[in-house]
Backbone bond lengths (Angstrom), bond angles and torsions (degrees), N, CA, C in turn:
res aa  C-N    CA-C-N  psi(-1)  N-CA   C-N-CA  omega(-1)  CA-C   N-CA-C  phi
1 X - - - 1.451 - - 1.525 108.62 -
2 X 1.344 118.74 128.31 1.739 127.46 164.38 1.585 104.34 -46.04
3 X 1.670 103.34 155.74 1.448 100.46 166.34 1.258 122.16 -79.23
4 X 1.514 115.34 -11.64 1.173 120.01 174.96 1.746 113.45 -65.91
5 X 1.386 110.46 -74.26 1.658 110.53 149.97 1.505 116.80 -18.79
6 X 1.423 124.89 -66.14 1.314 114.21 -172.14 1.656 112.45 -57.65
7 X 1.340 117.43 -27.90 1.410 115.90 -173.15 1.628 111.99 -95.30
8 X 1.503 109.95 2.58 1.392 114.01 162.93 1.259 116.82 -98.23
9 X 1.246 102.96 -1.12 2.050 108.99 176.83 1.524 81.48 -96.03
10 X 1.457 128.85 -78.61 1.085 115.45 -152.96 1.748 119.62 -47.51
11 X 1.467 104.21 -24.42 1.445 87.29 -168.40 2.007 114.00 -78.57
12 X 1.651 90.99 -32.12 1.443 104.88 157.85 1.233 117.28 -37.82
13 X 1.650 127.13 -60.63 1.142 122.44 179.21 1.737 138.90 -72.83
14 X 1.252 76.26 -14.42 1.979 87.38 156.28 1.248 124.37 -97.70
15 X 1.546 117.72 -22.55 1.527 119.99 164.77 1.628 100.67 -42.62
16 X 1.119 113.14 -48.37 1.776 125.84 -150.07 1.262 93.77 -74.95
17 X 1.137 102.51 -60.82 1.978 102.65 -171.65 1.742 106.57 -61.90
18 X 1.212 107.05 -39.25 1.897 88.36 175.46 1.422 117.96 -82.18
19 X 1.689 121.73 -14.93 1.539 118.63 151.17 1.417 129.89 -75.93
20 X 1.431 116.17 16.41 1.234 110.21 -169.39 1.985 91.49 -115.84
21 X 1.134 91.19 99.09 1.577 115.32 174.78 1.395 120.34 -91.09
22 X 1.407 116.57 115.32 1.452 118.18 -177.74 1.325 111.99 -138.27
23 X 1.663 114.28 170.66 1.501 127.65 -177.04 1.653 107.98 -69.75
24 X 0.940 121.87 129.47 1.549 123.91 -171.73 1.881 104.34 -135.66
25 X 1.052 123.53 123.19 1.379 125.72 178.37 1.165 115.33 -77.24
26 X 1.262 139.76 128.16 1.692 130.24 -173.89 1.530 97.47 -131.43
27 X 1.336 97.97 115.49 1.591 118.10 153.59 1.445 137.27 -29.40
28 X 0.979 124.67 90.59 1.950 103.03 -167.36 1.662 109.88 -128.26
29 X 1.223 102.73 123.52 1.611 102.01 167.75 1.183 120.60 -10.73
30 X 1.671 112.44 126.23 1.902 108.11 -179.86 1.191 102.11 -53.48
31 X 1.519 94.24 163.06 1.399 124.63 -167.87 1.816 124.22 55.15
32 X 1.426 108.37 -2.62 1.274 105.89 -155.50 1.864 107.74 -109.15
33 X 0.899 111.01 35.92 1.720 137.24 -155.16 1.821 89.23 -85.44
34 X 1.243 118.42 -69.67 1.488 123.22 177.75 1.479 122.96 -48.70
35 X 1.645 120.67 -39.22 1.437 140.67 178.79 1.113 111.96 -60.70
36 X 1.264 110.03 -31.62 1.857 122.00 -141.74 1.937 71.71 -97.34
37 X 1.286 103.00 -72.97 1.595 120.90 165.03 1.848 106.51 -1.54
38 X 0.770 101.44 -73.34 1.447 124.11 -150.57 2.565 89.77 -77.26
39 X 1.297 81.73 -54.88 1.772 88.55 157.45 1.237 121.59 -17.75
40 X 1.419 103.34 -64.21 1.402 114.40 -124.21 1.590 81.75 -122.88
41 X 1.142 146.45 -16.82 1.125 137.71 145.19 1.805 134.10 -53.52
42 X 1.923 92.57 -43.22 1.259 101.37 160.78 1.868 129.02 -59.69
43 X 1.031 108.32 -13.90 1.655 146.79 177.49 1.371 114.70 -95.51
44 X 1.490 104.48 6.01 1.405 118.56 171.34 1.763 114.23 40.80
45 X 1.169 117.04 20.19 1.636 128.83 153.72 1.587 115.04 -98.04
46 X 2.043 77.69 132.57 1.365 115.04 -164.51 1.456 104.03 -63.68
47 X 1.081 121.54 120.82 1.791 126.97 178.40 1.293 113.78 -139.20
48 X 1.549 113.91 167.55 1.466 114.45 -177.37 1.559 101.18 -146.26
49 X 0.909 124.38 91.31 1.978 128.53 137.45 1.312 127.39 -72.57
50 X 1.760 87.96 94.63 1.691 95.54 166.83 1.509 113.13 -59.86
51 X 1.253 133.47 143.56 1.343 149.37 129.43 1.137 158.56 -116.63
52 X 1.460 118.48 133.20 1.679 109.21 -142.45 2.239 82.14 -108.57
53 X 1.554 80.45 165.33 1.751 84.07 172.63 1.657 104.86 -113.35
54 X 1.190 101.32 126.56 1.996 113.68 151.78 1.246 133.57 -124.22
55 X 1.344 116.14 167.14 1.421 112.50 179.66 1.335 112.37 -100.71
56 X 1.235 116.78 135.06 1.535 122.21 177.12 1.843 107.01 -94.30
57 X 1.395 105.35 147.31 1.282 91.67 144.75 1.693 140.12 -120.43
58 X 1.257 147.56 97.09 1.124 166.41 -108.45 1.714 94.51 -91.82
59 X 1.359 111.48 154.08 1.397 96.22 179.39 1.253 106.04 -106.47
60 X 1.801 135.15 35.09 1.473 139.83 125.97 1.444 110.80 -81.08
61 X 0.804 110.60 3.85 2.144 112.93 174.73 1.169 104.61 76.08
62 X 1.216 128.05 46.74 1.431 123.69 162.67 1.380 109.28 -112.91
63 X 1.077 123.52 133.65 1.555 134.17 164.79 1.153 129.26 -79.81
64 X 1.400 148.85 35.77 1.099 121.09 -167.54 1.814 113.27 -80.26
65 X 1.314 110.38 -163.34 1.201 125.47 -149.16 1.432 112.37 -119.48
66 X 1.316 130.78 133.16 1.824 104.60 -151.78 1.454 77.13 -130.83
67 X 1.421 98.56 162.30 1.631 109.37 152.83 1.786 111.78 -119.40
68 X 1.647 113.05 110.34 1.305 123.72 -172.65 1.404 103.90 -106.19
69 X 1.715 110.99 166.69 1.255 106.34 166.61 1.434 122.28 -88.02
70 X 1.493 115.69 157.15 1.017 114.52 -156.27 1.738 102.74 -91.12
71 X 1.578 114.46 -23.39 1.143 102.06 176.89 1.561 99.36 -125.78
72 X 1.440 111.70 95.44 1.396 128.83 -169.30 1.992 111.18 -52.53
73 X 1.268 97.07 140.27 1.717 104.12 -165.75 1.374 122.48 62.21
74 X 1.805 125.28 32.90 1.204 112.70 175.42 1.582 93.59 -151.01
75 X 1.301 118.91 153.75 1.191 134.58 140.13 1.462 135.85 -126.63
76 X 1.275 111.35 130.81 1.643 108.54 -176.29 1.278 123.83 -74.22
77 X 1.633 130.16 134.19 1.141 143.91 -165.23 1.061 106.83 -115.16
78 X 1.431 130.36 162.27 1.871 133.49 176.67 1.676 94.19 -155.86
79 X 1.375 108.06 105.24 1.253 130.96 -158.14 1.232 119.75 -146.98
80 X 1.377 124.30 140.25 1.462 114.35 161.54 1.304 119.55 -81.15
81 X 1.520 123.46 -176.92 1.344 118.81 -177.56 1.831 109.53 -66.19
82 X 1.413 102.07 -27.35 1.752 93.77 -164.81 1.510 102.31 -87.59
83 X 1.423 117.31 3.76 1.938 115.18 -178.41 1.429 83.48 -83.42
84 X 1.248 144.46 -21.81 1.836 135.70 -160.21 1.390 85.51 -38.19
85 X 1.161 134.51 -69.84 1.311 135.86 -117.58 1.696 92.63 -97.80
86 X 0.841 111.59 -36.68 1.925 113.13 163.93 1.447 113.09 -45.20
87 X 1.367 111.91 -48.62 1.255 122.59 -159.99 1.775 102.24 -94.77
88 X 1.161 109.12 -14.23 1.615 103.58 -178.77 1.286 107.14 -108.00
89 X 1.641 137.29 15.49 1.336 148.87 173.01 2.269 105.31 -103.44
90 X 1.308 91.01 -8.41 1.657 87.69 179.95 1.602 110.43 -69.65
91 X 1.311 110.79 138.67 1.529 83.06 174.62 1.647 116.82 -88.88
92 X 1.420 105.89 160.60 1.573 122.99 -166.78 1.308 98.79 76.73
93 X 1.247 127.14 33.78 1.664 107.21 153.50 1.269 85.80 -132.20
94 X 1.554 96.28 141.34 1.605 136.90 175.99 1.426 114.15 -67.00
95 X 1.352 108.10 -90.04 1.984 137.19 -167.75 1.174 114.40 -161.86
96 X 1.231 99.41 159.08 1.736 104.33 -177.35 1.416 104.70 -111.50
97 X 0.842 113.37 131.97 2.030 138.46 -168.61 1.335 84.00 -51.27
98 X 1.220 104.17 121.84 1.533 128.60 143.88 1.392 112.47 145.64
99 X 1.264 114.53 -177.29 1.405 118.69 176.80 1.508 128.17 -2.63
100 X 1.126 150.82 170.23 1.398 138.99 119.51 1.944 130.36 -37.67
101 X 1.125 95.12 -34.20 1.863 99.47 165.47 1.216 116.24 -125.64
102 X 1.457 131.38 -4.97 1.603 112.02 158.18 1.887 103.36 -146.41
103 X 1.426 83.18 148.87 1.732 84.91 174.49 1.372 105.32 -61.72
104 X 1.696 89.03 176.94 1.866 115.11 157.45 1.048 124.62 -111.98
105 X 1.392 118.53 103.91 1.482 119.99 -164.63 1.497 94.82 -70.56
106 X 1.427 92.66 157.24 1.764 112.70 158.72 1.271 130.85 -83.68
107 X 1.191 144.05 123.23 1.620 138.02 162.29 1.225 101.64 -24.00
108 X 1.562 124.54 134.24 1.019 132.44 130.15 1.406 157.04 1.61
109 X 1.642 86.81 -71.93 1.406 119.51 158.42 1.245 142.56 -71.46
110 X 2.197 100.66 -22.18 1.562 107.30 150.72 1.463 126.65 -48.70
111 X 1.583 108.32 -57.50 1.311 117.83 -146.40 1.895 96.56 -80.14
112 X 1.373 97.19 -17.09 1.656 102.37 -169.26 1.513 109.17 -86.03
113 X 1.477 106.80 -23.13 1.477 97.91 167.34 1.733 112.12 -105.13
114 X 1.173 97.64 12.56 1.700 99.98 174.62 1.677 100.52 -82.45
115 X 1.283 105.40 -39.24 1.804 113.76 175.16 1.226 122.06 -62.14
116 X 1.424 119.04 -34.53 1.176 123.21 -148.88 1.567 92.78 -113.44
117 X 1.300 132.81 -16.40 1.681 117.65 176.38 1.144 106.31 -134.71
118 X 1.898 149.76 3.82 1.041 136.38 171.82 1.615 116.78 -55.76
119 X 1.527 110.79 -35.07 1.509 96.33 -178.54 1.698 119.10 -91.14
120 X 1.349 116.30 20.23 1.317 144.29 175.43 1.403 104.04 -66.49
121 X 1.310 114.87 -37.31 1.478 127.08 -124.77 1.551 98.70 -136.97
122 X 1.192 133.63 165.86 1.701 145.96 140.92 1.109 109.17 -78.83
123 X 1.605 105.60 114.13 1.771 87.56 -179.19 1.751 93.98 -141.31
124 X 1.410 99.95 162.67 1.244 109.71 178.43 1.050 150.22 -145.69
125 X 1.453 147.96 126.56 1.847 105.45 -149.30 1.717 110.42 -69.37
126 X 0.983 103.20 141.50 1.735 92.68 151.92 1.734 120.92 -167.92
127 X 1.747 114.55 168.64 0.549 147.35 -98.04 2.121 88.56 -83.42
128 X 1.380 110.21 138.02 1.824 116.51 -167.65 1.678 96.62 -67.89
129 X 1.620 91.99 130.50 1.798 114.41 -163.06 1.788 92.07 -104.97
130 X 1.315 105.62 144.04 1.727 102.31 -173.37 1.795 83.42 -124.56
131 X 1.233 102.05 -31.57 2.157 89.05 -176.73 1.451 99.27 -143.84
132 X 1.251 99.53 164.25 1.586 134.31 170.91 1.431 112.91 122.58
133 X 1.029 118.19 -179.16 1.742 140.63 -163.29 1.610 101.94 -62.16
134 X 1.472 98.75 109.93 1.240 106.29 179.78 1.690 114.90 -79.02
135 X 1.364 120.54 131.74 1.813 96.88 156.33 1.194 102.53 -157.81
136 X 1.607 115.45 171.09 1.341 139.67 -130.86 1.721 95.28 -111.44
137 X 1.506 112.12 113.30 1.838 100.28 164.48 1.322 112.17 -63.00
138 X 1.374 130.15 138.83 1.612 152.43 169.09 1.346 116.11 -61.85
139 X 1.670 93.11 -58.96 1.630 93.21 -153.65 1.960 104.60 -131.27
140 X 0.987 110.61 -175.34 1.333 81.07 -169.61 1.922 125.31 105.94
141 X 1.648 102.66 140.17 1.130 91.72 153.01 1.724 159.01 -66.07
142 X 1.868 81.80 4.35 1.898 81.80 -170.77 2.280 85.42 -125.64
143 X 1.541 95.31 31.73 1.431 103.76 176.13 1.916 102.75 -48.49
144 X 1.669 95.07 138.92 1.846 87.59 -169.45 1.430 124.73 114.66
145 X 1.602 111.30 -51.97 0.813 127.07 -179.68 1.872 125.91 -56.13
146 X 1.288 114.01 113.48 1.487 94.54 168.41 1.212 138.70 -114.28
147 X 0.986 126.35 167.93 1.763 119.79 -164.88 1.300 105.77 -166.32
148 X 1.633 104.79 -165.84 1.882 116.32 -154.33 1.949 89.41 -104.62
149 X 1.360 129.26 125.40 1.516 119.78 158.30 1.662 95.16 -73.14
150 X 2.171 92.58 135.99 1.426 99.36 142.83 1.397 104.56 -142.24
151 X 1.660 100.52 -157.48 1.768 97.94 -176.81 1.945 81.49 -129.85
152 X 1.410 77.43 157.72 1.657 96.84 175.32 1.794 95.13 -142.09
153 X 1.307 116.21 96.37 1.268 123.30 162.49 1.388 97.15 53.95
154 X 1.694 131.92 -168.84 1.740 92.79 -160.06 1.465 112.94 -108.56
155 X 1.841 118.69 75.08 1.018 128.30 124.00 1.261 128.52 -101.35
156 X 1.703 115.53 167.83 1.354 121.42 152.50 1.218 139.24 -105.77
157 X 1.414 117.96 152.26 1.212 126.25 -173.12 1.134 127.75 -157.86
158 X 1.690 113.25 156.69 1.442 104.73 -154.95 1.669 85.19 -133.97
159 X 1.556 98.40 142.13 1.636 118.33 -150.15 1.668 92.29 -97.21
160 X 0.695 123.08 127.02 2.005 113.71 -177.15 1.422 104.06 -125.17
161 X 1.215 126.75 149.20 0.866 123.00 -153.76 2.172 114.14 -155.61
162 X 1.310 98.11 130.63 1.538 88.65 -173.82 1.706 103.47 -106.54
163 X 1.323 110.35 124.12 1.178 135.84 -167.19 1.417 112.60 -57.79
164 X 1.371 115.51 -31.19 1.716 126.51 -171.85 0.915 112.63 -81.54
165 X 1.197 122.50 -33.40 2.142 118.33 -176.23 1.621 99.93 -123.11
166 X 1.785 123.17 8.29 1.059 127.05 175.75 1.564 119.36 49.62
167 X 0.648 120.64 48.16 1.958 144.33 178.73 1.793 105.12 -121.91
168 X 1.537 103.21 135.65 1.417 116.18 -179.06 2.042 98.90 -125.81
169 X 1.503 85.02 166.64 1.471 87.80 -168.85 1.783 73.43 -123.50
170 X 1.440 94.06 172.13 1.718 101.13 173.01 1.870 102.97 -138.67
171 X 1.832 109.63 114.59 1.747 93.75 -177.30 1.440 92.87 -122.09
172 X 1.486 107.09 173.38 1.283 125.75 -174.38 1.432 111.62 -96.52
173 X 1.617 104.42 111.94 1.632 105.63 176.32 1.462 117.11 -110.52
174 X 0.967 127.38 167.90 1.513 128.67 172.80 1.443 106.68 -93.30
175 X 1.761 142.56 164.65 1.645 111.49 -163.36 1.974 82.37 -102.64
176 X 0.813 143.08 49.82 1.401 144.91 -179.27 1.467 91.63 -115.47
177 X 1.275 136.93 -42.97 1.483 147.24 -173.80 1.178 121.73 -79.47
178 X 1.444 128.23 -0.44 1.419 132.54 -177.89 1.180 115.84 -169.40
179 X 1.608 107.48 130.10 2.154 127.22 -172.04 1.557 97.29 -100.98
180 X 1.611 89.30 151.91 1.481 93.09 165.12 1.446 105.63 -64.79
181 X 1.698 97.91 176.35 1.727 92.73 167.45 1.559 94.47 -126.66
182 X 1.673 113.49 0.55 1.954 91.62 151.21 1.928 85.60 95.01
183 X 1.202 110.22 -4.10 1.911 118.46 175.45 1.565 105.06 -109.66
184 X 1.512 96.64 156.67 1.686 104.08 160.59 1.533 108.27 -132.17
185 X 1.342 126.95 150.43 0.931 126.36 173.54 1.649 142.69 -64.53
């Protein structure tokens, strides 16, 4: 190969790697999920903090109504490899899930149906499931999706769960909306 050729692959091949933008989980000091949020927006990087609403109760007896994150100590990033370093100078962010030298990107299709049907739904964080009866939502915006069936008093729900920062969400299905998939965890 010419050096000319070689330096038209190489530049090709770094075009690619700094357009190749993906979901990346970033670690952030408890409580500090919204800050980092608010950061990293000002930094004009694309992010996503789900948040679910609950009621607290205060120990003056007031209740109000919070908006928390749903997957506590993380926020999702959509970044190329050379924003890392943008995104790991915010303060209250930690690391980005994965390896010691390269992240773990996220599906696509997680984070896109995490956007597009969490406020559809009751959802809530809870607690990372290692076994039981796996099955598949049908219908629906998070159609695809699979997860653990349980019961919570007499609804159901299916615990879903993202494998990279090991955090599960828990939503409310009807059992018409979700098949086994015939696996256990």
């Amino acid at each position: 190969m010419h050096a000319a050729e070689q330096k038209s692959v190489q530049e090709t091949d770094g075009a690619t790697a700094k357009d190749c933008v993906q979901w990346l989980a970033l670690y952030t000091a408890p409580r500090h999920e919204k800050r980092v949020a608010e950061h990293l927006s000002f930094r004009q990087v694309e992010f996503f903090l789900p948040l679910y609403r609950t009621v607290r109760k205060w120990r003056n007896g007031t209740r109000p109504e919070l908006e928390l994150p749903l997957f506590p100590g993380y926020v999702f990033v959509h970044i190329n490899r050379f924003q890392r370093g943008r995104v790991l100078e915010v303060p209250g962010a930690l690391a980005l899930v994965g390896s010691r030298h390269e992240p773990s990107p996220l599906l696509d299709m997680e984070i896109e149906s995490l956007r597009n049907g969490i406020h559809l739904r009751r959802v809530e964080p809870h607690p990372y499931l290692v076994v039981g009866e796996r099955v598949r939502i049908t219908t629906g915006p998070l159609v695809g999706w699979q997860g653990v069936l349980v019961r919570k008093k007499n609804n159901m729900r299916v615990v879903l769960t993202l494998d990279q920062i090991m955090r599960s969400i828990a939503i409310e299905v009807d059992a018409t909306e979700v098949e086994p998939t015939g696996t256990h965890s």
